[in-house]
N, C-alpha and C positions, 0 to 999 in steps of 0.2 A: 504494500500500500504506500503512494508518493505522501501521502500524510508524514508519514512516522518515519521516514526517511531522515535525517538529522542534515541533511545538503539542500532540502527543500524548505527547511523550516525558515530560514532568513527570508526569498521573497512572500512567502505562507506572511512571515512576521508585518512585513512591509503594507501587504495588502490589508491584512487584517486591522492595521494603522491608518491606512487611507482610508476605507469605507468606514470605518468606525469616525473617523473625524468628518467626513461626507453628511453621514447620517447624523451626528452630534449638531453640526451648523446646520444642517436643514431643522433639525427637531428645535435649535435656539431662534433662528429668524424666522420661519414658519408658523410651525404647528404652536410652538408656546406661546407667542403673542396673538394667533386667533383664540386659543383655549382660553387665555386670561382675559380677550374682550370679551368673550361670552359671560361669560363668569361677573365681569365688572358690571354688565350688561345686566344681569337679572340680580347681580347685586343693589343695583340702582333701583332700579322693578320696584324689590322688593323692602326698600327703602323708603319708596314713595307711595308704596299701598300702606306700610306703616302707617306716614307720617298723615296720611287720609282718615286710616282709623282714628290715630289720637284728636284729629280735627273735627271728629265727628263723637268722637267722647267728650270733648269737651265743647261743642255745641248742647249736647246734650244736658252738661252740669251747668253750662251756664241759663239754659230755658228753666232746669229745675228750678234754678237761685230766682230766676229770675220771676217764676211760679208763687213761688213761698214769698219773695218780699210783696208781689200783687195780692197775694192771700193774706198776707198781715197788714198791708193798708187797706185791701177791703173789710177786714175782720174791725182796723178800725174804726171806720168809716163808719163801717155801723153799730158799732157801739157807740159813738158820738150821736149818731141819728136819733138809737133808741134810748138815748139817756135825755136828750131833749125833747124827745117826744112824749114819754115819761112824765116829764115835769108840764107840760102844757094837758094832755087829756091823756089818759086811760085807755078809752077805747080810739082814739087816731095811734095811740102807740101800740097797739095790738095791731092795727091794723097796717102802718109801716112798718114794721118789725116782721111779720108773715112776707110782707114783700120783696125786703131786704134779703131774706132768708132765702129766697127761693131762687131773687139773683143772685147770689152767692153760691148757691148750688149749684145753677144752671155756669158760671165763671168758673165751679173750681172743674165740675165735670168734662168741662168744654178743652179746660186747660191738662184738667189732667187725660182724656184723651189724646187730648197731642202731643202731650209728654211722653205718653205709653208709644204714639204711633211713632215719637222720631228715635225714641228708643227700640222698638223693634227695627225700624230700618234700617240703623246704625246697626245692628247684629248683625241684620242679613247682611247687610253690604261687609259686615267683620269676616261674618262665614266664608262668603261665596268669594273674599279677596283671598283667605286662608286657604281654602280647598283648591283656588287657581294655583296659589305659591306652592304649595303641599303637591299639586297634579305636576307644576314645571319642576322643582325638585326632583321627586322621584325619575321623572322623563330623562331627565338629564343625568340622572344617579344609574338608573337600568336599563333606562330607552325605551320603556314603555310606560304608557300613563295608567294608574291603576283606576278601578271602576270607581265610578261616583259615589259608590253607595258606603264603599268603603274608606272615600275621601271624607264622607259625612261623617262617619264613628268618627274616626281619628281626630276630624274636629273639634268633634263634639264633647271624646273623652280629653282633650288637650285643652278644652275650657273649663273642666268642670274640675281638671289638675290645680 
């Protein structure tokens, strides 16, 4: 076998130095700086679906706040009402007071509806950004995308962690 030859082994040696340094510079100018834009690329991605959720978390803390101080100036509001009313007649303050009360309901219910609804849609859009990132991950970790159904669990159990 010209292998094992010991008179073959120097140009054996030489080539094996060439291609190897061939392949070494293709793999550093080439393939390493596309792998690392990729990479940078859904580094970014995933950066900015972040920085959407926390924007939408804190939409959300600030509607609450913003909820609760409306509900404590209306909560004043009508306490001042009912306490003047009070002092002038009996029956006009029963009868402002049932009024008051009922806008107040219809305010907090109205409010907290839409507190519930931009909180749920911040979830969803939380989910459905996770399970994209979660779906591009894996694709890019084995090359294939796993099932939806299974992208749900993992969501699901990685919020409830």
């Amino acid at each position: 076998m010209p292998q094992l030859n010991p008179l073959d082994w120097g140009p054996q040696l030489v080539w094996l130095v060439l291609t190897f340094g061939i392949l070494y510079l293709l793999m550093l100018w080439v393939a390493l700086p596309r792998i690392g834009s990729v990479i940078e690329k859904r580094a970014a991605h995933i950066s900015g679906d972040l920085a959407t959720a926390e924007k939408f978390r804190r939409e959300t803390e600030e509607a609450i706040a913003a909820y609760e101080q409306a509900l404590a100036e209306a909560k004043q509001r009508a306490h001042t009402i009912v306490e003047e009313g009070r002092a002038r007649l009996k029956a006009e303050s029963d009868a402002e007071r049932a009024k008051l009360e009922k806008e107040l309901a219809v305010k907090s219910a109205e409010a907290e509806a839409r507190i519930e609804k931009a909180k749920a849609a911040a979830m969803t859009e939380v989910n459905a950004v996770a399970m994209d990132v979660a779906a591009d991950i894996v694709k890019q970790l084995i090359g294939t995308a796993p099932p939806k159904s299974d992208l749900e669990k993992a969501v699901i159990a990685a919020r409830k962690a």
